[in-house]
N, C-alpha and C positions, 0 to 999 in steps of 0.2 A: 611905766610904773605899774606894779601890780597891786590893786585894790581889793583890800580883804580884811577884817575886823584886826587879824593880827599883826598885818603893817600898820593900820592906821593906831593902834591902841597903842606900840612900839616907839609911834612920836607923842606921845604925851610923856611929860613930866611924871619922873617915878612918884613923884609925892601922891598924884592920884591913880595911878597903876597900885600903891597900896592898898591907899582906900579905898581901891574899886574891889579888891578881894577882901577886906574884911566888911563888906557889904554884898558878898557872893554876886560881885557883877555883873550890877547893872548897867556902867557905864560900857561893858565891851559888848555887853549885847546890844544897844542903843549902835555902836559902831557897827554892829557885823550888820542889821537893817541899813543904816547908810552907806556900809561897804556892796552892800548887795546891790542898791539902788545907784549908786555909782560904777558897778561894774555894767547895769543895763545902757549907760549914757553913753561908758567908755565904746562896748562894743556900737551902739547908734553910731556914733563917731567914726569908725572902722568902717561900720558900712556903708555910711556916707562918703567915703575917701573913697572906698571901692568900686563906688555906682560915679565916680568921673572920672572911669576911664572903660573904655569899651572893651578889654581883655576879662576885669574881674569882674565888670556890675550883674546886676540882678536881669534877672530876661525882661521884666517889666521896661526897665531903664533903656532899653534900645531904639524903640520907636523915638524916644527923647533923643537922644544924641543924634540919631540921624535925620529928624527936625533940623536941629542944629546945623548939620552940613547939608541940607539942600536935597536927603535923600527921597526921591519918590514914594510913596508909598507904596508897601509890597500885600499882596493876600496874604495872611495869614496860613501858615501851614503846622498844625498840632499832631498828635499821636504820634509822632516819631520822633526820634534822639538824632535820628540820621544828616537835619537840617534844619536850620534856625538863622535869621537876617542878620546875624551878628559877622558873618565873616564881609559881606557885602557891605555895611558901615563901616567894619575897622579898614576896610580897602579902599575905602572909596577916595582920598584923596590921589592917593597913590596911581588909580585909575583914573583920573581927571587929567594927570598932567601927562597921561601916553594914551589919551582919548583918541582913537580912532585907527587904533593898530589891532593885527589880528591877536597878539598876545592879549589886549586887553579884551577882547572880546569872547577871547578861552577863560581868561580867569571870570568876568563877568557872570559866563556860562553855567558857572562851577558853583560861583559864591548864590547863585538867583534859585538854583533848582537842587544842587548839593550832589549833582551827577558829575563824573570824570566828562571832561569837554576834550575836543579836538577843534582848534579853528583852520578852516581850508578856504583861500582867498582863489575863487574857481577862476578868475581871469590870468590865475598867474596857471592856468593846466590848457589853457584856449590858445592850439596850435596859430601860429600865424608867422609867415615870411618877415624872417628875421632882419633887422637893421645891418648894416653888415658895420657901424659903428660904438653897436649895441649889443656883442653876439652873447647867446645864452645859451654855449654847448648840454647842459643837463636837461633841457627842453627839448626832448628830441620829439619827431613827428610819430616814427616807430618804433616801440617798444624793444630794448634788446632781448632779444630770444634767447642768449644765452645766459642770461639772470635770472634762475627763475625767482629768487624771491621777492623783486618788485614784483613778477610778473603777476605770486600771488595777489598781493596786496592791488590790484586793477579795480576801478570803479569805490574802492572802499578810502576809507577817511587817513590812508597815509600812499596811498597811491602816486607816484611821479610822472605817468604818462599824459599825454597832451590827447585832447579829443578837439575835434570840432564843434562850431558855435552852436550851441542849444537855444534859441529865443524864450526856450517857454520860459513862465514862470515858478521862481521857488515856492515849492522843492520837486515839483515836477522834472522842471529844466533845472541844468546845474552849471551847466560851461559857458557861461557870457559873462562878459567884461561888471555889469557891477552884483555878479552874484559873492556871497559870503557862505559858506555851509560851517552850519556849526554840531557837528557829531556829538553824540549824547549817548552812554554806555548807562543804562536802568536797571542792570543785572549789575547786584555788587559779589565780590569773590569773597569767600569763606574762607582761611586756612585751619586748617587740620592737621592739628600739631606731632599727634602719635597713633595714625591708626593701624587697624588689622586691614591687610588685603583679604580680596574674598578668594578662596580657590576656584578657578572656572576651569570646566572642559571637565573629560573625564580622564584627562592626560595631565602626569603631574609638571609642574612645574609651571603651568599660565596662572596668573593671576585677574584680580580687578581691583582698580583703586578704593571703586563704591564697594561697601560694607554689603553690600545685598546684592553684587555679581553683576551690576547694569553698567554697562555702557555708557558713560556720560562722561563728555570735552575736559579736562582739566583747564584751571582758569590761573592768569597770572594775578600773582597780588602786585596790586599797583606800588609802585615806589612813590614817595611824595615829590612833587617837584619844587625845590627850595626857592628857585628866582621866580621872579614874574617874567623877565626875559627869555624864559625858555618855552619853548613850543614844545607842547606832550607826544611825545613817544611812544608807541607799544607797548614800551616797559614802565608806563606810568596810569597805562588806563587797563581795565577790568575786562579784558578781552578770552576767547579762548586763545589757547597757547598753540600757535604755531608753528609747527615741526620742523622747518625750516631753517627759521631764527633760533631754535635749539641746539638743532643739526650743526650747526654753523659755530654755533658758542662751544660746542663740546667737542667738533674738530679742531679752531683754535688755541682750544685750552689744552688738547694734547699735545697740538704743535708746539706752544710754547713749551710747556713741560719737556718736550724731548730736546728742545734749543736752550735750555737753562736759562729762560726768559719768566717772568714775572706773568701771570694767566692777566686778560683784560676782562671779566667775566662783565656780566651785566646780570644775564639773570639767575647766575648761580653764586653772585658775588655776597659774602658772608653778611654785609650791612645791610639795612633796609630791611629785615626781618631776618634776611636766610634766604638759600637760593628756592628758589620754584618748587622742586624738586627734592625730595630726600625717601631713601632705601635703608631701611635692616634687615637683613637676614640673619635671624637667628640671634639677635639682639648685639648684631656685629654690623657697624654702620659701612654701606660700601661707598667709596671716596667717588665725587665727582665725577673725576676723569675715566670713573667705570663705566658709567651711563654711558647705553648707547640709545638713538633714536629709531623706531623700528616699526615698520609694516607690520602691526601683528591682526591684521584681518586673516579668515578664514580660509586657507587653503582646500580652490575649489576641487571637489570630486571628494574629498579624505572626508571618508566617516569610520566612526565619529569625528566629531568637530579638533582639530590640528591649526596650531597657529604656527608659526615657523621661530625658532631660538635664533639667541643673537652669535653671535660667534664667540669659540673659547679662546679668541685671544685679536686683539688688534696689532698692527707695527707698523709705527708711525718712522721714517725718513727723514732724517736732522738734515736742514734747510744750513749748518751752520758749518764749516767746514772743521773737522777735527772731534765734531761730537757724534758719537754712536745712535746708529736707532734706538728705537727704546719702546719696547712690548709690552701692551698693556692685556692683562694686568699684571703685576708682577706675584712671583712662587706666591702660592695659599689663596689669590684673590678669585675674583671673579665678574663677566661683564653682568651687564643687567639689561636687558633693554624694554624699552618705555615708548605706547603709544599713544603719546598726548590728544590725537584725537579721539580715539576710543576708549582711553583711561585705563590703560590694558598694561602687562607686566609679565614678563618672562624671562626665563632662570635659563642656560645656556642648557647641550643636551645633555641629559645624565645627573645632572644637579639637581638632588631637591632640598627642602624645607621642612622644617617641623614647623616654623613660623616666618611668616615676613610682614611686615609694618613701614607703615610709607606717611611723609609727611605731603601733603599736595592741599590745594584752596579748589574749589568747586563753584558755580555760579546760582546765584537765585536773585529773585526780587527784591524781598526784602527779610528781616525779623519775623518770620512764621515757619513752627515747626521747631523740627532741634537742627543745633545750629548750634555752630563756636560761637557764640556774639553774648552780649550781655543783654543781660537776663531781667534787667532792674528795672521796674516800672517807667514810663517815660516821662518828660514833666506834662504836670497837671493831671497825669491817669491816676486816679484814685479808689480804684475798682478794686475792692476785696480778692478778684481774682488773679490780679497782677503783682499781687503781693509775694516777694521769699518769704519763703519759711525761717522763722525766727529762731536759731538752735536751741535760745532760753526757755520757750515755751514746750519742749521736751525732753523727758527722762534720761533718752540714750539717745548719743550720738554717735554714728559708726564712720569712719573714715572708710575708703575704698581704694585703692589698695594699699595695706600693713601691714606690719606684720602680723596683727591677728586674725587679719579677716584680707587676703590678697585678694580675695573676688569674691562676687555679690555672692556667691551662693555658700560660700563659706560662711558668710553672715546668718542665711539662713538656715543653714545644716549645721551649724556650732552647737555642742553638745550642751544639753544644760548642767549646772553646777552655779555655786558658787563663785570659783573659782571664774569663769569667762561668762558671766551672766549678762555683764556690762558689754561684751562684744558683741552677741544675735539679737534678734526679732526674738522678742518674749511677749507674747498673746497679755494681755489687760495694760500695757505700756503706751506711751509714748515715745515712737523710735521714729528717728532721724536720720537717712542712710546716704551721705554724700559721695560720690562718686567724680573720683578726681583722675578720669581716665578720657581715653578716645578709641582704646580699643573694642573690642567685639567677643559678648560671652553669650555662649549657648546655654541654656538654661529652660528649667518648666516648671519654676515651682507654683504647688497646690499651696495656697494661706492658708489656713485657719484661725481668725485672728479676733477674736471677740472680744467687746469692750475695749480695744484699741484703735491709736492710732499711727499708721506707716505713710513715712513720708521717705519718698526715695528721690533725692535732686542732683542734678550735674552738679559739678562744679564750674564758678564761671570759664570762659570759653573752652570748656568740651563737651564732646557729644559723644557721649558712651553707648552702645549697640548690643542691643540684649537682643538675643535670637531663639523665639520660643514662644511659644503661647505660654498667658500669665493666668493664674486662678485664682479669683480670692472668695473667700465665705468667711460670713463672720454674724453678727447678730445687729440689731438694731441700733449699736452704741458704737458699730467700724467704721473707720474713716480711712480713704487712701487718697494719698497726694503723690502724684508725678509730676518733676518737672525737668522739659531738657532732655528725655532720651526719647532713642530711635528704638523702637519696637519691632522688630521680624517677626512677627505674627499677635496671633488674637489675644486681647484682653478678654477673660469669662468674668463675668460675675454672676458669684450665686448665692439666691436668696436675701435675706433680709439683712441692707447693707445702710447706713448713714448717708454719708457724702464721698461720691467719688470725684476727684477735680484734678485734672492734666493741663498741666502749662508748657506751651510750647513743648509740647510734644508730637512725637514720628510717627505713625501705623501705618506699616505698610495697607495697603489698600486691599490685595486680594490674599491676605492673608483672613482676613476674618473681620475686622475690625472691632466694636465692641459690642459684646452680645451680655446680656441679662436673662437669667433663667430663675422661677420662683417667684416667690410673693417680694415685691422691696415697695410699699406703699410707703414709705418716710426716704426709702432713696435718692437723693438731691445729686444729676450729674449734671458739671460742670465741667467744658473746655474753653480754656480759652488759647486764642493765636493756634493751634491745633492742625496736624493734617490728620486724615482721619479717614478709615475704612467703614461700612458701614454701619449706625449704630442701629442696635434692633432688640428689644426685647419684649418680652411675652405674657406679661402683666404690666399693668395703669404702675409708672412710678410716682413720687410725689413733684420732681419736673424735671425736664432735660435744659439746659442754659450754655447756649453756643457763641462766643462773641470771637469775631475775626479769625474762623476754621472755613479751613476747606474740606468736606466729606465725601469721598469720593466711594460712589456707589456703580461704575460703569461698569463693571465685569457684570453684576448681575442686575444692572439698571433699578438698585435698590438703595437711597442715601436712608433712608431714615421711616422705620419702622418700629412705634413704640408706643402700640396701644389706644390707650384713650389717655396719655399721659400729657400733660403741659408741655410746650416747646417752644423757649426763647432764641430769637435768633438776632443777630445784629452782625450787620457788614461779612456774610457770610455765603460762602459758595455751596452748591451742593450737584453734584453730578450725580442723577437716577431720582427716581421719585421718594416724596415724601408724604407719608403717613403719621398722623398725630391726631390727639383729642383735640388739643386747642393750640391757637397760635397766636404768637405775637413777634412777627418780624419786622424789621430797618433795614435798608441798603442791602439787602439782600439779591442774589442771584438763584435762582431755581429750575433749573434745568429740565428737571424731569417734571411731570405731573405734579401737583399738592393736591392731596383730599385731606380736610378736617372735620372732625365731626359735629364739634359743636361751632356752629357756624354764627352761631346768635355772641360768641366772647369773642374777645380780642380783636386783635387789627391788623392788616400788613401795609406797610409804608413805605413810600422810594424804592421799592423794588421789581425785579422783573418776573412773573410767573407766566409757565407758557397756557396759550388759549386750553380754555375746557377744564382749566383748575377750581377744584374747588375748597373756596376759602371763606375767613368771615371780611368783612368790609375793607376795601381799601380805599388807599389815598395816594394819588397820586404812581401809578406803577404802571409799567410795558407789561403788554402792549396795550392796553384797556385806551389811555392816554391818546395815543397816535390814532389807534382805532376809531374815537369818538367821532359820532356824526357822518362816517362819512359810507358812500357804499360798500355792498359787501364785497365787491372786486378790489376797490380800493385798501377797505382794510384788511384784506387777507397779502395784498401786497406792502402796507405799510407794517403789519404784524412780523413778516418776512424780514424786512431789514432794519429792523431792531432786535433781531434775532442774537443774542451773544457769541459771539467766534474769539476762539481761544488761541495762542501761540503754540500751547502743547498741552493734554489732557494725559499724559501719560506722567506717572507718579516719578519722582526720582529727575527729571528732567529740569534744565536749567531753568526754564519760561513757564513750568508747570503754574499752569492758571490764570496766566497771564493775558486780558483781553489783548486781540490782535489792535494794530491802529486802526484799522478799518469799519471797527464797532462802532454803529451809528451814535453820535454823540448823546442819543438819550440815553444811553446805557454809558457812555464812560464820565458822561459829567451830570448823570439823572439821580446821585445821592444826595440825601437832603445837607448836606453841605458842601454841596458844589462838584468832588470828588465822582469817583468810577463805583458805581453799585457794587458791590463783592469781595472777596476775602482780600485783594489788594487795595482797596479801600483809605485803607490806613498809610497809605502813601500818601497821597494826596498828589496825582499827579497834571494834573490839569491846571490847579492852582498852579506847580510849578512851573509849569510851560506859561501861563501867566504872567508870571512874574517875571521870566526871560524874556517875552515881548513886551513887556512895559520898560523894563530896563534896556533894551537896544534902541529905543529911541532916541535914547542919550547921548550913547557912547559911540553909537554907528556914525560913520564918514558920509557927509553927503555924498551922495549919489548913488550911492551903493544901498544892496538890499541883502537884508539877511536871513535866516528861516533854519530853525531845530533839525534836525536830523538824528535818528534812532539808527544807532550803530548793533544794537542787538536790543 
């Protein structure tokens, strides 16, 4: 029933519905108060209903429920959307009644830390002289050699070969009778819905998947797995994509095709998102069965650099008697081929392109940077800088691509008038420019934009690629807001600017990063979740404010050079040294040197700076910590390995800043909440490995012993 002064006035008696208007109604206002106050109970009610049951309640309401069923207590894991104890309670019965199978030990996996799992039960891969009342032909001792694609898959988390007994203990040893290995993928896969390839070589027709010409694995998007009964797959966990299993699916699907048989795709199959994989040339999609899988490394001795085309035509041999071969591709088409380990793309010979656009997923950590993902604050982040931009609170809003403005720079080259005022950037406005693309614009525009403010944002899941150094100038009263794009080169600012703040945004690295020139003492910069080239400029701003960025300063061992200006940091990475007036860091990682000048302000906290930094006061930070007390041999060797070692330091890279496992634990569990010091931080991944070990207590089989495993 719906409660509102005009239903409730509706049931009274017209006698007083008269009287109530020749007394200019007072009795329906006295309703519309108790209609109000009765729709506050109605909704209570509602929410009540919704918080007993574990699919709709409130996040508070979970530790309650799983009181309720007996569920152990998990650490707490915040700042990310990625993971929360709700799938582990709604499971947990379900899990009790197939307690001590390796299925339930995957899903366990999954619901504890919110990573894709693999469970591998290692006594069933421990060669040993077979029963001959027991025989288990697919456990063979040696490997067939003429498979290769098990042969790939050796030693990793879907491997079938047999090894001998290992004793040690997990995760050292892996092959004895009560070992359990439970593989864990940390890198989640992006998909990229419409982008531009990059052209590479100076030969036409090679491409790159990445928007900036690098080299980097394409990753599968996982498919979900609907039962608990099923053991995960390759095609269900966040792996690189393996050439192989491609190879293999796109020879089939041509077989079938030529046998007028039905394709068995997996991972080109239409559900689940869409296949792996998608090509346009020329805004003409090429069909599946075009793809070909292809070595396109560099042909040695050929300079310049030559990759090798795929062939201009396939002909596949009907397996069926009475059905013709059948030649791919057919009149007008064309092959394409694709190499999934290098991320690489190439047009047969003679063919080219005005344009190609590729849909593919790519691997990282986590939410930092641009990125297909959303964008939306996460619960309980309350930070002014986490905040969308609100379209109400601005004059003009620009859509990207339209028809009035197909590309950003159309927006800002649109002539003025009347007539299209509402379409550009007009200097003393507030303009809003969302950009609902994935593709890649070259561009350099100079701003001049005084007394304004410009806010240029993705749209949710895309990551639009502007390539160009960006200029802005404005006066005391400019404001710029980025959020969500990839940047191919430097951000300038000059002169006397407001507030410039970038969310989840790209710079490339040795592009420039952002540089400030001129007087900006009211300048207020802010990044938040950010990668980031170096920032530096050449006057005291009013303060620079870094939460959850990575700055990567290593082409010229320079992150952050910016006067005698304020510098906030928190849960932040910085490769090269850092120069500031004054400091105030958290969880921070510092690579390079720190000098500050004013050493009598501020403070650095849970963080690591290398020996001979100079700062104001800390608390608690590496290596000072380990150091204490002890000799100078000692601490110069205890300084040593709490040294921070990374998985890859190069930009664009799937593990880019990712501590290795080997990082002494004062550094991946030395933030003041428990977590890894540095821009990955905000995982919270130690916690999560926590919580996996407090939960296999439970669920594990006597005898048996289990232990995490890092599949990438």
């Amino acid at each position: 029933m719906k409660i509102d002064a005009d239903t409730l006035f509706a049931l009274l008696p017209a006698f007083y519905r008269e009287r109530d208007a020749e007394l200019n109604g007072p009795l329906r206002a006295l309703l519309g108060v108790i209609a109000r106050q009765g729709a506050l109970v109605e909704a209570d009610i509602e929410r009540l209903y919704n918080n007993a049951f574990i699919e709709t309640c409130e996040d508070w309401v979970v530790p309650y429920i799983g009181d309720l069923l007996g569920v152990r207590a998990l650490y707490p894991v915040g700042g990310t959307a990625a993971f929360g104890p709700r799938a582990l309670v709604a499971n947990t019965l379900r899990l009790r009644r197939r307690k001590g199978t390796a299925l339930v030990l995957e899903e366990l996996a999954f619901d504890t830390t919110g990573w894709r799992a693999r469970a591998v039960e290692f006594f069933e891969r421990v060669s040993t002289t077979q029963y001959l009342n027991h025989l288990r032909p697919h456990a063979l001792r040696t490997p067939d050699l003429r498979q290769p694609r098990p042969l790939d898959r050796i030693d990793g988390p879907f491997g079938t070969e047999a090894h001998t007994a290992d004793v040690r203990t997990l995760p050292a040893g892996r092959y004895n009778l009560p070992n359990v290995g439970l593989f864990l993928w940390r890198l989640q896969a992006y998909p990229v819905q419409r982008a531009s390839a990059r052209p590479a070589t100076t030969r036409p027709g090679f491409y790159t998947f990445d928007p900036l010409g690098l080299d980097q694995p394409l990753f599968n998007r996982p498919r979900t797995e609907t039962d608990i009964s099923h053991l995960a797959e390759p095609i269900n966990v966040p792996e690189a994509l393996h050439w192989r299993d491609l190879h293999a699916e796109l020879e089939a699907r041509r077989q079938a095709l030529t046998d007028g048989e039905d394709p068995d795709d997996r991972y080109f199959a239409e559900g689940g998102g869409g296949p792996v994989l998608r090509v346009w040339v020329d805004d003409k999609e090429i069909p599946v069965e075009h793809l070909v899988i292809c070595d396109l490394g560099p042909i040695p001795t050929v300079v310049p650099e030559d990759w090798r085309h795929p062939p201009a035509t396939l002909t596949v041999s009907a397996r069926k008697a009475g059905r013709p071969d059948k030649t791919f591709p057919a009149a007008g088409g064309m092959l394409v081929g694709i190499d999934p380990r290098r991320g690489r793309l190439a047009l047969p010979t003679g063919v080219t392109a005005s344009r190609v656009e590729v849909a593919y997923a790519y691997g990282f950590p986590g939410d930092i940077g641009a990125g297909p993902y959303d964008r939306r604050p996460g619960p309980g982040d309350d930070d002014p800088l986490a905040m969308l931009p609100d379209p109400a609170d601005f004059e003009v809003v620009i859509h990207v691509p339209s028809a009035a403005t197909p590309t950003l720079a159309s927006a800002f080259n649109a002539p003025v008038n009347a007539a299209d005022a509402v379409n550009r950037v007009v200097a003393g406005k507030r303009t809003l420019i969302v950009l609902d693309t994935d593709t890649s614009e070259a561009l350099t525009p100079t701003l001049n934009l005084p007394d304004s403010h410009l806010a240029i944002e993705a749209a949710p899941g895309r990551r639009p690629v502007l390539v160009g150094n960006f200029a802005l100038k404005g006066n005391a009263s400019t404001r710029l807001s980025l959020g969500g794009l990839l940047l191919d080169g430097a951000l300038n600012l000059q002169g006397r600017l407001n507030a410039i703040t970038l969310r989840h945004c790209s710079l490339v690295p040795d592009k420039g990063g952002i540089a400030h020139t001129g007087a900006g003492t009211e300048l207020v910069l802010s990044l938040y979740r950010c990668l980031s080239g170096p920032i530096r400029s050449n006057k005291a701003l009013a303060g620079v404010s870094l939460r959850d960025c990575l700055v990567d300063g290593e082409a010229s061992n320079l992150a952050i050079d910016i006067d005698d200006s304020p510098l906030s940091a928190v849960a932040c990475t910085f490769f090269g040294t850092t120069d500031a007036g004054r400091l105030e860091a958290g969880n921070c990682v510092f690579d390079g040197l720190v000098s500050i000048t004013r050493r009598q302000e501020g403070c650095v906290r849970y963080s690591y700076l290398p020996p001979k930094s100079v700062t104001p006061r800390r608390h608690r930070c590496q290596p000072d910590l380990v150091m204490t007390d002890l000799p100078a041999a000692d601490a110069a060797r205890e300084a040593m390995r709490v040294t921070p070692a990374y998985t890859s330091i190069r930009f664009a890279t799937p593990a880019y800043g990712q501590l290795t496992r080997s990082t002494a634990p004062e550094i991946r569990t030395g933030a003041d909440n428990g977590a890894e010091m540095g821009v990955w931080n905000l995982l919270q991944q130690p916690q999560r490995e926590a919580n996996l070990a407090l939960a296999l207590d439970e669920y594990l089989r006597f005898g048996l012993e289990a232990a995490p495993m890092f599949a990438n």
